[in-house]
C-alpha positions in Angstrom: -0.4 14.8 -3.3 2.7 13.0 -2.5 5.4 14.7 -0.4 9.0 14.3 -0.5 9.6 12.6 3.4 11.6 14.6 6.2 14.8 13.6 7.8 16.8 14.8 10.2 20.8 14.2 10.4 20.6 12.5 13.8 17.7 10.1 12.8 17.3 7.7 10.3 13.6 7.9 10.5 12.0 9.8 7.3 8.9 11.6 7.6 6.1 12.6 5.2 3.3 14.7 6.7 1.0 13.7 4.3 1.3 10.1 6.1 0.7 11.5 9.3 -2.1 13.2 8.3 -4.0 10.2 7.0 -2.7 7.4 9.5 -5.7 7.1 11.1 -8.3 6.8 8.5 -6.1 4.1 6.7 -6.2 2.7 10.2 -9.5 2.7 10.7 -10.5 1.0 7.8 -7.6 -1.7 7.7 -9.1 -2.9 11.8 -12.2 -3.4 10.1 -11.1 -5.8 6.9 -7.8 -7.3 7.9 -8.0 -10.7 9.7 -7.4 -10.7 13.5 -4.1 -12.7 13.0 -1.5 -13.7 10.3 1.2 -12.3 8.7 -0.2 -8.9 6.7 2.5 -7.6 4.1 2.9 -4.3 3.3 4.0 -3.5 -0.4 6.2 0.2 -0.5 6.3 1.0 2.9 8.0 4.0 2.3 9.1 6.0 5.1 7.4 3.2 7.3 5.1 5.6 9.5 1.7 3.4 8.7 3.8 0.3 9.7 4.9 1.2 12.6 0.9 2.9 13.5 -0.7 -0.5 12.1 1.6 -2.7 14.0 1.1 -0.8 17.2 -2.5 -1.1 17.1 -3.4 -4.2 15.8 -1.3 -6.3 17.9 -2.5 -9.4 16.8 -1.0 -9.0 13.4 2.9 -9.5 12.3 3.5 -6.6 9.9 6.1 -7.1 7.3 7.1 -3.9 5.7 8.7 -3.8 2.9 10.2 -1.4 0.0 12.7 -2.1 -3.1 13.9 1.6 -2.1 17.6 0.9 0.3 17.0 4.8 2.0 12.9 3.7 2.7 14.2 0.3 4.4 16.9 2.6 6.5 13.9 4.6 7.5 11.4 1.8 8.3 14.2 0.0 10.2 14.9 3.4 12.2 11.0 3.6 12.9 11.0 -0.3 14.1 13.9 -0.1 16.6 12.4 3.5 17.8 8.9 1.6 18.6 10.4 -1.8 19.8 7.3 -3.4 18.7 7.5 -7.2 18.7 4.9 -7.6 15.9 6.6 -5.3 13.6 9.2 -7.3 11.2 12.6 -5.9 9.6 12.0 -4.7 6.3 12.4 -6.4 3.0 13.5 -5.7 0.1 11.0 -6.5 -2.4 10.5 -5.1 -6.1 6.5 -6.1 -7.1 7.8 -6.7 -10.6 10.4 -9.6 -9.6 8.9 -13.0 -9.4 10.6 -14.2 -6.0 9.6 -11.9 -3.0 11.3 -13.7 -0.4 8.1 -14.4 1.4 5.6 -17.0 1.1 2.0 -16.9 1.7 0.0 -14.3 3.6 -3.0 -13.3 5.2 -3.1 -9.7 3.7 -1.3 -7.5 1.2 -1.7 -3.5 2.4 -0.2 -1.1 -0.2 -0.7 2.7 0.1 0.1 5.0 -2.7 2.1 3.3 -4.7 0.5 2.5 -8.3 0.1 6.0 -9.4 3.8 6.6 -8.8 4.7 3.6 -10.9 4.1 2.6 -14.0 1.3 0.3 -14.5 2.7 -2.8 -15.0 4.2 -2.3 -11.5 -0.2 -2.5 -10.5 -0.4 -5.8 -12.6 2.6 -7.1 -10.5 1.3 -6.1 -7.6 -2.1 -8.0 -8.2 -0.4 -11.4 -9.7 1.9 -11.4 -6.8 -0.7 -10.8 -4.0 -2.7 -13.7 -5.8 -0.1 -16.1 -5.5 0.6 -15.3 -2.2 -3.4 -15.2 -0.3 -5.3 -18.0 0.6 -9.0 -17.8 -0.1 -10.5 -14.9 1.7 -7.4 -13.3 1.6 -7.6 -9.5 1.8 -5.9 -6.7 -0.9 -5.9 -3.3 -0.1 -5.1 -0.5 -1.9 -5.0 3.4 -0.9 -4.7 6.4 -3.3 -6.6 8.8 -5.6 -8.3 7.3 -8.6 -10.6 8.2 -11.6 -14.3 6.9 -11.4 -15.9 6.4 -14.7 -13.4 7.5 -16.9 -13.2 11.0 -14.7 -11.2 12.6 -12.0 -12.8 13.2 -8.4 -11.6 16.2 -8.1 -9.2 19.4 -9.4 -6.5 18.6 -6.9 -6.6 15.0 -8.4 -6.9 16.0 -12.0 -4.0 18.6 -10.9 -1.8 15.7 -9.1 -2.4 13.5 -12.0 -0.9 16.1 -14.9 2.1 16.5 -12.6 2.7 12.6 -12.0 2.9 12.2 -16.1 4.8 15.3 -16.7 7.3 13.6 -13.8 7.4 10.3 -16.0 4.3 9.2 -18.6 4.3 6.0 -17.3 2.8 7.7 -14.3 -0.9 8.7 -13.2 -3.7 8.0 -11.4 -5.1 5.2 -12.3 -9.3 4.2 -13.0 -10.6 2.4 -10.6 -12.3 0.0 -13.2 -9.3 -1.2 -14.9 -8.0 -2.2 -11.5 -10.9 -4.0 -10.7 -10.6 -5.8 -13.9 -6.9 -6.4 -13.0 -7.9 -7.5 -9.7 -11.0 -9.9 -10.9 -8.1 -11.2 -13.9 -6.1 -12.9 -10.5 -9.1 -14.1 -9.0 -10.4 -11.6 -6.4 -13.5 -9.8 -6.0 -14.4 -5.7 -5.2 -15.9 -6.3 -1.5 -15.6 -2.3 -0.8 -15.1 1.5 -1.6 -14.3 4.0 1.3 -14.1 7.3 -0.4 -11.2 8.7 2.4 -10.1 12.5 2.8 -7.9 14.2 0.6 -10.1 12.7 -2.4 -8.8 9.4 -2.2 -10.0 6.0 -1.4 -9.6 2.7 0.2 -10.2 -0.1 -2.1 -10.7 -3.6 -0.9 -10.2 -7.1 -2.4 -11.0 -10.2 -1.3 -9.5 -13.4 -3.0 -12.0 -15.9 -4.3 -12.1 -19.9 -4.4 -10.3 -21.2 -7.0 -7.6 -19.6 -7.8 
């Protein structure tokens, strides 16, 4: 379940426990499918904990963070000048749904629970936008809960997912076969499933020839 980040008055830097918690799972699976060099971009950095964890240990990567939130970019530039890592870059301000990102191509796109807090055509942004910006081979990741066949995982998800559309019905978790089917629309192909803890999963796209 999404938490609503920590911040002290003396420090920009927002924290959310449930990042903390699950930094090094993400982790583990993003140093096995990310290239070993490029520029990977983060969609909805947040609070920009996972940037500044990625960027530290995958040092041949540049991280862009970004979020279309002004308080998240405070946060994740707080986190950056607190780690003083070279491969980390400032944070941009990018809204999935606008056509111009500001950046060009890359060799990833990383985004971690955003499309269940969003409504959906914010996912079919997402996927056109990380289409037009990865080269063949190209990675997407994605990291939340999800429905399998039409049915939740498990009561804490079915739970989470009544409370995201009471929030807003735009809202929910979404099934992972309709965002397969918008991934495969923009040209890439399901190349895993890493069921994670917490009942959620890493979901990994690779971008074909062709498109």
């Amino acid at each position: 379940m999404t938490q609503v980040p920590s911040q002290s008055s003396a420090d920009a830097r927002r924290r959310a426990s449930a990042a903390e918690r699950n930094r090094d799972a993400i982790l583990a699976v993003l140093a096995r499918v990310l290239p070993q060099s490029g520029v990977v971009l983060e969609i909805a950095s947040g609070t920009g904990q996972h940037a500044v964890h990625c960027a530290a240990a995958l040092a041949g990567i540049v991280w862009q963070p970004s979020d279309a939130d002004p308080a998240a970019r405070n946060s994740i530039a707080a986190w950056r000048a607190h780690a003083g890592l070279a491969n980390l870059s400032a944070p941009l301000s990018i809204d999935v749904t606008q056509g111009d990102w500001g950046i060009g191509e890359v060799a990833a796109v990383v985004c971690i629970n955003m499309i269940h807090i969003a409504p959906w055509q914010a996912a079919e942004a997402l996927v056109r936008g990380a289409g037009a910006r990865l080269a063949p081979g190209g990675v997407l990741y994605l990291y939340g809960p999800y429905r399998r066949n039409g049915a939740h995982t498990a009561p804490s998800n079915e739970a989470f997912d009544a409370q995201l559309r009471a929030t807003d019905p735009r809202w929910g978790v979404r099934d992972m076969e309709a965002v397969e089917a918008l991934a495969r629309g923009a040209g890439f192909a399901l190349a895993d499933v890493v069921a994670m803890p917490a009942n959620n999963f890493s979901v990994i796209f690779v971008k074909g020839e062709g498109r």
